[in-house]
C-alpha positions as MATLAB code, in Angstrom:
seq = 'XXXXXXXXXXXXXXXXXXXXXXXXXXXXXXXXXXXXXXXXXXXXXXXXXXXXXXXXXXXXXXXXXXXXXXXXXXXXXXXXXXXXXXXXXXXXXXXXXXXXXXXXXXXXXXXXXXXXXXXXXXXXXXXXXXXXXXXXXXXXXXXXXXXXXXXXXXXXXXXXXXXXXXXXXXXXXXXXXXXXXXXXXXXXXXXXXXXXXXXXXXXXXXXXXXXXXXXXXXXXXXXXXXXXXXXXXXXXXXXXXXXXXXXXXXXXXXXXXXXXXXXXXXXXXXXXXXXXXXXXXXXXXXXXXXXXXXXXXXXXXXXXXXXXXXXXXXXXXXXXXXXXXXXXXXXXXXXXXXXXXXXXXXXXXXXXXXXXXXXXXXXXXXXXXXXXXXXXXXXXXXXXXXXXXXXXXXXXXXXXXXXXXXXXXXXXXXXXXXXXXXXXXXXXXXXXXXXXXXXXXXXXXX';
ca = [
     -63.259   88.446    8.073;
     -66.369   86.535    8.404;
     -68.530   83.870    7.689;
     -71.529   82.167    8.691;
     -71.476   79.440   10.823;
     -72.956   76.005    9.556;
     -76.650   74.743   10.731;
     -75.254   71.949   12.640;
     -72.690   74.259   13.997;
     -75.816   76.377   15.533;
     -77.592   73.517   16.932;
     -74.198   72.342   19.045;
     -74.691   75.580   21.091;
     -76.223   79.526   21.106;
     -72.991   80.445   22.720;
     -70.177   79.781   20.453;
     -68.218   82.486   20.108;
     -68.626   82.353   24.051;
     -66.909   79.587   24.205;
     -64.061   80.170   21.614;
     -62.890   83.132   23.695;
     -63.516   80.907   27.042;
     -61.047   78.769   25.240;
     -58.641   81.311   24.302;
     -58.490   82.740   27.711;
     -58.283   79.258   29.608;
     -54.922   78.150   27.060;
     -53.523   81.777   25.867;
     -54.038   84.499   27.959;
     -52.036   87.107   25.397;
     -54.755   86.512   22.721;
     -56.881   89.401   21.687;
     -60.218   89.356   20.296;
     -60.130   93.401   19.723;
     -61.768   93.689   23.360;
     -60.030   96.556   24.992;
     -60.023   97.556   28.421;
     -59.987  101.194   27.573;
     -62.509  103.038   28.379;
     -65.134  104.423   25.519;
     -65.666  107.757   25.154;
     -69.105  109.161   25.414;
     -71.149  111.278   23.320;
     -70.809  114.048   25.760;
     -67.052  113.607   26.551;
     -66.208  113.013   22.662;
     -63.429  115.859   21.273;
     -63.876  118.017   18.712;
     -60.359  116.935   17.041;
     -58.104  113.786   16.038;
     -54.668  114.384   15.788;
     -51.818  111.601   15.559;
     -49.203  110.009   13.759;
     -48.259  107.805   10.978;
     -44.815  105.372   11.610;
     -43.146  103.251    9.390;
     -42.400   99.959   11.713;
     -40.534   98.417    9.288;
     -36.746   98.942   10.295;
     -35.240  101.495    7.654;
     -38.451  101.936    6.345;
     -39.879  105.689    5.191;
     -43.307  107.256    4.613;
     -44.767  106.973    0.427;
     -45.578  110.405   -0.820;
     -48.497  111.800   -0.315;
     -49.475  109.418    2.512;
     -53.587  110.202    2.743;
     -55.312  109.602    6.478;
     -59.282  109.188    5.984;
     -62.040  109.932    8.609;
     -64.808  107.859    8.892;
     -68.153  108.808   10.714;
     -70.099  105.460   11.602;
     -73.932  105.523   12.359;
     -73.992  103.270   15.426;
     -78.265  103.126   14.910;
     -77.744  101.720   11.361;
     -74.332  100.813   11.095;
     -73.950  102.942    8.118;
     -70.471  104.239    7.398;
     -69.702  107.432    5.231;
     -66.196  108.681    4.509;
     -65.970  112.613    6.351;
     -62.931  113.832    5.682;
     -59.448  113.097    4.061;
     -56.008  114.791    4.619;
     -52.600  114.275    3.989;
     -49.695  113.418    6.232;
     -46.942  115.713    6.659;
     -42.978  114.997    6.515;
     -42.997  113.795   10.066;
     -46.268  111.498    9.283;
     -48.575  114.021   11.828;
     -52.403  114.471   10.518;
     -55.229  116.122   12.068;
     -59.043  116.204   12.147;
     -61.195  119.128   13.649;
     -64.218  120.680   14.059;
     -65.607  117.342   14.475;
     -69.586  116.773   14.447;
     -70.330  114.851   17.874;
     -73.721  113.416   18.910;
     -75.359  110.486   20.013;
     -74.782  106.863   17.951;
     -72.227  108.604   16.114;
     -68.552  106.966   16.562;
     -65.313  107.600   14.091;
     -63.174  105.066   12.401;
     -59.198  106.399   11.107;
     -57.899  104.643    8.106;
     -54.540  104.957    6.875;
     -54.549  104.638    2.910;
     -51.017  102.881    2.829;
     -52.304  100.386   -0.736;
     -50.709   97.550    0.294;
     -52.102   97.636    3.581;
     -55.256   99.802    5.347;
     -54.875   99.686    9.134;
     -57.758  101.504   10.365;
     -58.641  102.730   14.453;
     -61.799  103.074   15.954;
     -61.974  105.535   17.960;
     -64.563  104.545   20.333;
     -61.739  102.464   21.955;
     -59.212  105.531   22.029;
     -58.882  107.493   25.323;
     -56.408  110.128   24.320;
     -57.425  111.563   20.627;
     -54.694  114.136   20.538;
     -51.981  111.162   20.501;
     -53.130  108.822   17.879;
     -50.318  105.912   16.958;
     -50.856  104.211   13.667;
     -48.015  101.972   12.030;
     -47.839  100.824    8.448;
     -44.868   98.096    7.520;
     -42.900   97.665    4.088;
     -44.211   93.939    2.565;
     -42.641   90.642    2.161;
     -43.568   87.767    0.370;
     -41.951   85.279    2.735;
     -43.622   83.221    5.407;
     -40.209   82.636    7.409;
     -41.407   85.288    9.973;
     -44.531   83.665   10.675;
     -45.194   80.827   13.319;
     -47.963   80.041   15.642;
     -47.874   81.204   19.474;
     -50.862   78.574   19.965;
     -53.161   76.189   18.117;
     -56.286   75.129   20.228;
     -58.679   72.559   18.659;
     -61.902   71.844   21.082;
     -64.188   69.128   20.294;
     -67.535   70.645   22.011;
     -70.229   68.288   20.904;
     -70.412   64.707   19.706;
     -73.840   63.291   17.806;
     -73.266   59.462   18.491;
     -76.695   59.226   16.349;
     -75.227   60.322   13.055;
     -71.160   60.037   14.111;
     -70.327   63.245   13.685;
     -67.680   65.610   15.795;
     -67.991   69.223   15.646;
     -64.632   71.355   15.956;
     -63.981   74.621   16.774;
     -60.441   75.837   16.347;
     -58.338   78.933   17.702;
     -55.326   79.589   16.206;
     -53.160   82.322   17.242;
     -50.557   83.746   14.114;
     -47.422   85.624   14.933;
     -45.982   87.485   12.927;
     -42.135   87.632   14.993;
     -40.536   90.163   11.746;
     -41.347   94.385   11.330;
     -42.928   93.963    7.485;
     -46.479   92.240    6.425;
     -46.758   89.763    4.854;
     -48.486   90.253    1.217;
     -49.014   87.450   -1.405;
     -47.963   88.347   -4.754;
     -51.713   87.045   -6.283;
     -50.330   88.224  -10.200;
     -47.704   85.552   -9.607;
     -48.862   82.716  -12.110;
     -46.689   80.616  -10.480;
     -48.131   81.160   -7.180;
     -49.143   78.015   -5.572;
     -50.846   76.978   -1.864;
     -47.089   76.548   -0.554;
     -47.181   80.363   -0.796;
     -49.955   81.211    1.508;
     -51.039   80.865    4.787;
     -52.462   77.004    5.321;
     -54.074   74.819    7.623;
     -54.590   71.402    6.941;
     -58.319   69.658    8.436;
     -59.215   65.743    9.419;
     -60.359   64.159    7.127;
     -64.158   64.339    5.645;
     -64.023   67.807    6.584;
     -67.436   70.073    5.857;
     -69.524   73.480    6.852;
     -66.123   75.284    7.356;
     -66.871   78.195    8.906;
     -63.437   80.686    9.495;
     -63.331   84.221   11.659;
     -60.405   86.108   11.690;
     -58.732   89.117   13.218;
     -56.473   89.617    9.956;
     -57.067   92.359    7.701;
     -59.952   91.428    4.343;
     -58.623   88.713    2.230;
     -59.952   85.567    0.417;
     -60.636   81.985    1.570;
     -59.373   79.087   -0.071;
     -60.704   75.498    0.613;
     -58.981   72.703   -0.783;
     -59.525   69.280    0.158;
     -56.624   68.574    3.038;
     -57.584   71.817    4.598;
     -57.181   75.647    3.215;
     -55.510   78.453    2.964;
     -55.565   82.238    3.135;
     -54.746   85.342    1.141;
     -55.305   87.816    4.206;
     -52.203   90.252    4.848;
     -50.509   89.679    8.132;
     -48.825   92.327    9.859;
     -45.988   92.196   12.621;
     -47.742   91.138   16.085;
     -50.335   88.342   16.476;
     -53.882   87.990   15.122;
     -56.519   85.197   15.758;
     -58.150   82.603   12.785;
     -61.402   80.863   14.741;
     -62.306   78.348   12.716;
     -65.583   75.680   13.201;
     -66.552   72.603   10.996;
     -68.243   69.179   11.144;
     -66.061   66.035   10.503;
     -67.471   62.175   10.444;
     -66.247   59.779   12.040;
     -66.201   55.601   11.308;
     -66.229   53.108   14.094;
     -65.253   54.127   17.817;
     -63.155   57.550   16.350;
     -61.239   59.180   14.253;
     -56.933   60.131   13.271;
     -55.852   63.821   12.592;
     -51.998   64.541   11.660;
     -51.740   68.092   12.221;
     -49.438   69.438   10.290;
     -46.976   72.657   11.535;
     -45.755   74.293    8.838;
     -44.615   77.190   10.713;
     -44.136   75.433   13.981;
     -46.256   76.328   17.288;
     -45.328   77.496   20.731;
     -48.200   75.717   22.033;
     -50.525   73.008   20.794;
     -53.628   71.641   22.947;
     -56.108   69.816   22.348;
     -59.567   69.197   24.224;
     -62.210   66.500   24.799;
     -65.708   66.787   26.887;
     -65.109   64.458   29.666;
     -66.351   60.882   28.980;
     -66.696   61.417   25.465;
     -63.231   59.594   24.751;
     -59.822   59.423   24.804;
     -57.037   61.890   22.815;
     -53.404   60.799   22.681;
     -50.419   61.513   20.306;
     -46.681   61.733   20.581;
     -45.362   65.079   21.971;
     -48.595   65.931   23.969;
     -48.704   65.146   27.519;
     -51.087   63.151   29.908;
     -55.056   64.448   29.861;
     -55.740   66.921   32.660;
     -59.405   68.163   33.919;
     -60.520   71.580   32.844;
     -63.518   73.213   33.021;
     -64.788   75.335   30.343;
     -67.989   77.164   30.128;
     -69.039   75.043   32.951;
     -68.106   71.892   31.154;
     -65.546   69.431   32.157;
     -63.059   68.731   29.226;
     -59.839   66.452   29.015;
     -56.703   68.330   27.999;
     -53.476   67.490   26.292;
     -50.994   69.837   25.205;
     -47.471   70.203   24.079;
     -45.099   72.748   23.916;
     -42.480   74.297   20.971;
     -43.059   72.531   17.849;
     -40.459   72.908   15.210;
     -41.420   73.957   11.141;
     -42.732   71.270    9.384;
     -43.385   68.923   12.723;
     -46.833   66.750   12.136;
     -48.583   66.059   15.908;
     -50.073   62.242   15.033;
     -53.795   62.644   17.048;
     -55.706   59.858   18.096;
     -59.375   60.421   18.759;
     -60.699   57.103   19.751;
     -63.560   55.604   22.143;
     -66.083   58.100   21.067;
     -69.725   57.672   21.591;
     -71.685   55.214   19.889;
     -75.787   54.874   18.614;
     -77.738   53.211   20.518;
     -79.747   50.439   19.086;
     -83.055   52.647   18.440;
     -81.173   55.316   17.283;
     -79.886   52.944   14.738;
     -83.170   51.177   14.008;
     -83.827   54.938   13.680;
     -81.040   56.248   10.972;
     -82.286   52.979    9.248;
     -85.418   53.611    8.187;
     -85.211   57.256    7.817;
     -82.573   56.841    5.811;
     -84.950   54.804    3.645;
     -82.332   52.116    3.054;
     -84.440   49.924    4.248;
     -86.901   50.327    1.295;
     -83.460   49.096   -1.066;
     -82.990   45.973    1.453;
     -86.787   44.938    1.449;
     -86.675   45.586   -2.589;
     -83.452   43.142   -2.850;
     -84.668   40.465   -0.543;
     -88.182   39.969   -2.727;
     -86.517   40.344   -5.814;
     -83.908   37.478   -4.414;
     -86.669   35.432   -3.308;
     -89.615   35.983   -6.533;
     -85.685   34.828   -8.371;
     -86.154   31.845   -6.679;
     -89.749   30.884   -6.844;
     -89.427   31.909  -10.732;
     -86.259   29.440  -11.095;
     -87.765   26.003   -9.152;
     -91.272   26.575  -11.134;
     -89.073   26.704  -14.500;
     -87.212   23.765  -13.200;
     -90.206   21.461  -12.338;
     -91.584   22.377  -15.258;
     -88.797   21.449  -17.129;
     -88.030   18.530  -15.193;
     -91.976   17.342  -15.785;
     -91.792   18.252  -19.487;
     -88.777   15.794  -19.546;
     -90.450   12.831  -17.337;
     -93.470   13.021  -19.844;
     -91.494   12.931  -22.734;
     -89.602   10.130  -21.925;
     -92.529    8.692  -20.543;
     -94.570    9.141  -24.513;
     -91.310    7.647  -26.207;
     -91.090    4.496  -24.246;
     -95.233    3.327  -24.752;
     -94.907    4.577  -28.171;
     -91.992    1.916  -28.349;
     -93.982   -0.806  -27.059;
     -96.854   -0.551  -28.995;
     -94.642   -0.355  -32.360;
     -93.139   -3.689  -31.268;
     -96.733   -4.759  -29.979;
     -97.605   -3.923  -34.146;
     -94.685   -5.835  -35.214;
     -95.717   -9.096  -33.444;
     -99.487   -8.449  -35.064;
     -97.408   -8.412  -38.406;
     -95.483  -11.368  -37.649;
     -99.016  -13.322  -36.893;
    -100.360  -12.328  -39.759;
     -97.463  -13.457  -41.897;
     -97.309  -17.064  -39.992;
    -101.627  -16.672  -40.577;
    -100.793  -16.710  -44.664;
     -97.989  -19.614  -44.502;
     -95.601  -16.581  -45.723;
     -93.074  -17.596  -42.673;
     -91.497  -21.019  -41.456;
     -92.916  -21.886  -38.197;
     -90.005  -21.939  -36.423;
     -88.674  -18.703  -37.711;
     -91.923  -17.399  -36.571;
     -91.518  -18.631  -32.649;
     -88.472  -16.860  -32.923;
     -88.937  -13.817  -33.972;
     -92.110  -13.782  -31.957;
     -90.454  -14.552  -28.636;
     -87.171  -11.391  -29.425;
     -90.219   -9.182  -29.730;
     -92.207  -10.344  -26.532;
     -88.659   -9.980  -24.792;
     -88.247   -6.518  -26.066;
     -91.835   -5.516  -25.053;
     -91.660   -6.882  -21.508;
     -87.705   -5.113  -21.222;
     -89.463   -1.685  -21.973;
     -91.914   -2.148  -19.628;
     -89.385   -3.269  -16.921;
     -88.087    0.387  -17.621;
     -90.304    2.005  -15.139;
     -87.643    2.037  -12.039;
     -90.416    3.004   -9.533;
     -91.760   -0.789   -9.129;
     -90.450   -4.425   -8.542;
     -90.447   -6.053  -11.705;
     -93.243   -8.849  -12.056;
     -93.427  -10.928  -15.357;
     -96.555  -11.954  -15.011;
     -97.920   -9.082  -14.489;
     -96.072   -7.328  -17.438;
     -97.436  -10.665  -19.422;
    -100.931   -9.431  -18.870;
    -100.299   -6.093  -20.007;
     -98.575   -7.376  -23.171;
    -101.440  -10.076  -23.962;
    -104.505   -6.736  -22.962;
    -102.276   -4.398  -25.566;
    -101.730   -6.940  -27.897;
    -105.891   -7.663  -27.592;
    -106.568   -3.756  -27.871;
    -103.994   -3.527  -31.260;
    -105.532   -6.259  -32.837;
    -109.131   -5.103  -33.147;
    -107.726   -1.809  -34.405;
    -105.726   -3.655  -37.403;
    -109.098   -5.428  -38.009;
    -111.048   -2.117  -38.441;
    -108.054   -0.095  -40.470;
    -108.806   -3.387  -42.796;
    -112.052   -3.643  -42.898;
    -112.011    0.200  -43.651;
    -110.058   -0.940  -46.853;
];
């Protein structure tokens, strides 16, 4: 099963799957990427037959009726495959191809048509063709026969720039029982606890998964995700790559071991941090694909055990590559926009103050010479009335002298000067002189 792998899992290197099976041979040697040291046959040496035999490995386990074998002819120019020939098995499981077409770019591909399960053989990897072994397996719906011989997670490339790790990930499945393992899919009660699952770090994303199983489907949830592919007795490999962020100086991942592991390891480049976590040893040197890594491993994990990983003192950005991030991130463009629209706030809000505040001063300012010259009036009154003999002389002084007092005390008002009375005299006697005239006009007018 395949899928593509994720842009920024290009860019970390052309040689990927290079690696991944550098990795596989450095931790498990017993892994097998379907890279078999058997010769291939040629075009000239190819046979004109295919005979071989169909097994049950499941112990007590017979043949279905009617067992059908297909030949496929594969088109090694164009990759085109087109089905030849089918036959059935008889009672002992023996089939058998002949008067096969050989020439050049032409291979063969066997399938067994067991439902349940199609294992299939090319033949270009086949030396004898007259003593073909093909097993099918009665199915189970229970995982307890399935653990991992290894889990390897390599971290091959750090961008300190953006804080981002990428992963790549071999896992090795064994199945230890003699029948495959088959999810019942029409099972509306079917849940992830019934398939194969890996859990991921955190922030997870461009999951990108390989695997030797046989075709099945691919389903990402957000701890991780899990798998629908069949699994028959013997061990198969799941590569897996993806991109995880990471905050401050690294990063935690709790693997979880649902089916326990023979082996778990876990790799660093050299200088680009520190792992640790209970029940994996001290980092050792290795070199891999010609770069140094730091290595810690640990050995038979029980069902259900969770490995606590520490990823810490990873690299950080420098300052121009944060400068950088900044501004092509545009953020900046939202901190310039808050910082004048904090400080236009402020210009707005001390101009409507002072305004206010002036609006206020002059106010108070009108109201207190208004007061004045209505008591400056008043004492015009009050010489008018002594002028017509319409007020005692003495009541007169009186009165006269409260409103002079008043006048001056409003005057005094103005906080910003040393009080002088005879300076506020002369200002009482010049608006007194200036009311005066006006009173003489406004009756003269009548």
């Amino acid at each position: 099963m395949n899928h593509h792998f994720s842009p920024i899992t290009k860019t970390i290197s052309a040689s990927l799957v290079a690696r991944l099976l550098v990795i596989a041979l450095v931790s498990i040697p017993a892994i097998a990427i379907h890279t078999s040291s058997s010769p291939i046959v040629s075009a000239q040496d190819q046979p004109d037959r295919i005979q071989g035999r169909v097994s049950n490995g499941t112990q007590g386990g017979v043949l279905p009726p009617d067992l059908e074998v297909l030949l496929m002819s594969i088109d090694l120019s164009t990759n085109q495959i087109i089905e030849q020939e089918t036959t059935t098995v008889d009672e002992d499981g023996i089939f058998l191809f002949d008067n096969l077409i050989s020439g050049l770019g032409l291979s063969y591909r066997v399938v067994v048509n067991a439902d349940n399960y199609t294992p299939s053989v090319d033949m270009a990897n086949v030396e004898n063709w007259q003593n073909l072994r093909v097993n099918i397996y009665d199915d189970t719906q229970s995982l307890d026969g399935i653990t991992l011989s290894s889990y390897v997670l390599m971290v091959p490339t750090i961008d300190a720039r953006t804080r981002q790790v990428g992963i790549l990930t071999v896992i090795n499945v064994n199945n230890v029982g003699d029948r495959i393992w088959i999810p019942n899919l029409d099972d509306p009660n079917l849940t992830g606890l019934d398939l194969l699952r890996f859990n991921l770090p955190d922030g997870f994303s461009d999951l990108s998964i390989e695997s030797e199983l046989p075709a099945g489907s691919i389903l990402e949830i957000d701890t991780g995700f899990a798998m629908t592919n069949p699994i028959p007795p013997g061990e198969a490999a799941i590569l897996l790559s993806y991109i995880i962020p990471y905050t401050g100086d690294g990063f935690d991942f709790d693997l979880k071991l649902p089916y326990g592991a023979d082996e778990v390891r876990m790799l660093l480049p050299d200088e680009g941090g520190e792992i640790s976590a209970e029940g994996l040893g001290s980092a050792a040197s290795i070199v891999v694909a010609e770069s140094v890594f730091n290595s810690v491993e640990g050995k038979n994990f029980a069902a259900d055990e969770v490995v606590e990983a520490r990823f810490s003192g990873l690299p950080q950005p420098t300052l121009l590559q944060s400068l950088s991030e900044f501004f092509e991130g545009r953020t900046y463009v939202i901190v310039i926009i808050w910082v004048v629209g904090i400080a236009l706030l402020g210009i707005l809000g001390y101009a409507l103050y002072s305004s206010r505040k002036g609006a206020d001063l002059s106010s108070d300012d009108d109201d207190e010479v208004a007061s004045r010259v209505d008591v400056l009036a008043e004492i015009a009154a009050l010489d008018d009335e002594f002028e017509a003999n319409n007020i005692d002389e003495d009541e007169y002084n009186d009165q006269r002298d409260e409103l002079k007092r008043i006048a001056m005390e409003l005057g005094n008002n103005d906080s910003s000067r040393e009080p002088d009375p005879a300076q506020d005299k002369q200002q009482l006697e010049e608006m007194y002189r200036r009311i005066v005239p006006i009173r003489d006009f406004e009756e003269s007018e009548k």
